[in-house]
C-alpha positions as a printed Julia matrix, in Angstrom:
66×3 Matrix{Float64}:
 -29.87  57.06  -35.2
 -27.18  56.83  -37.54
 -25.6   60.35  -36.32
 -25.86  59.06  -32.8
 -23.84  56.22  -33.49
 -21.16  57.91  -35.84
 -20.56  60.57  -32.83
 -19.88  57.76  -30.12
 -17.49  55.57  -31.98
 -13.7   56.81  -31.17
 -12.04  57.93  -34.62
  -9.33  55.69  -36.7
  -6.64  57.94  -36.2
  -6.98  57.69  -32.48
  -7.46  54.2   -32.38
  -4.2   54.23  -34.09
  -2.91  55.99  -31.71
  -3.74  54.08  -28.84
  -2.49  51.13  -30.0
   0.91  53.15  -30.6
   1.56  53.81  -26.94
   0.63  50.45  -26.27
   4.05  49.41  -28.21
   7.23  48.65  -26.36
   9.96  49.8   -28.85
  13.42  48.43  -28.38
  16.1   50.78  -27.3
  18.98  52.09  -29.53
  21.4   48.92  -28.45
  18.81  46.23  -29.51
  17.97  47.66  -32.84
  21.81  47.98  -33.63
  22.3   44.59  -32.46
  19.62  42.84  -34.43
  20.25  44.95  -37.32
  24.22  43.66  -37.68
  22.78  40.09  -37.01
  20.34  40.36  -39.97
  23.5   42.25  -42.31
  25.47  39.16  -41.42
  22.91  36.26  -41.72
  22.32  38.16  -45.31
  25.55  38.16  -46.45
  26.49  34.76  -45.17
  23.36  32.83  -46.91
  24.29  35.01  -50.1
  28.09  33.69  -50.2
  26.46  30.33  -49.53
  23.41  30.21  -52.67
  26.86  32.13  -55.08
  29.38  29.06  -53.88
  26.3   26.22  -54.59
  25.53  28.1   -57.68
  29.42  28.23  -58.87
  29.38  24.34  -58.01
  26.01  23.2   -59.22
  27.15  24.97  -62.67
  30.59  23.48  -63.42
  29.1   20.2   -62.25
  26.31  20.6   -64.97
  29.29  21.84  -67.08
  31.34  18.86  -66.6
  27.87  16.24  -66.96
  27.5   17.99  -70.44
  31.11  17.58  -71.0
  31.02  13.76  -71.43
């Protein structure tokens, strides 16, 4: 019974596959586009956390100071 079953049950791989062609993958355009917008958000929020850090530590700096 256990043969029976293992020979009707599609494999992983193709399963995989399936699901694959069920994907709608952006074009070229849309991946260039969204990648830029994630470079930039990136870079902006990392100029932002180095100028709090640069503030937060010659504020501490200056507390200790007194």
């Amino acid at each position: 019974m256990g043969d029976i079953e293992k020979a009707n049950k599609p494999g992983k791989l193709s399963q995989i596959k399936t699901e694959f062609k069920k994907v709608i993958w952006p074009d070229q355009g849309t991946v260039r586009k969204e990648t830029t917008a994630v470079v930039v958000v990136s870079v902006l929020l990392g100029l932002v956390i180095a100028l709090l850090d640069i503030v937060l530590r010659y504020g501490v700096d200056f507390l200790i100071s007194l």
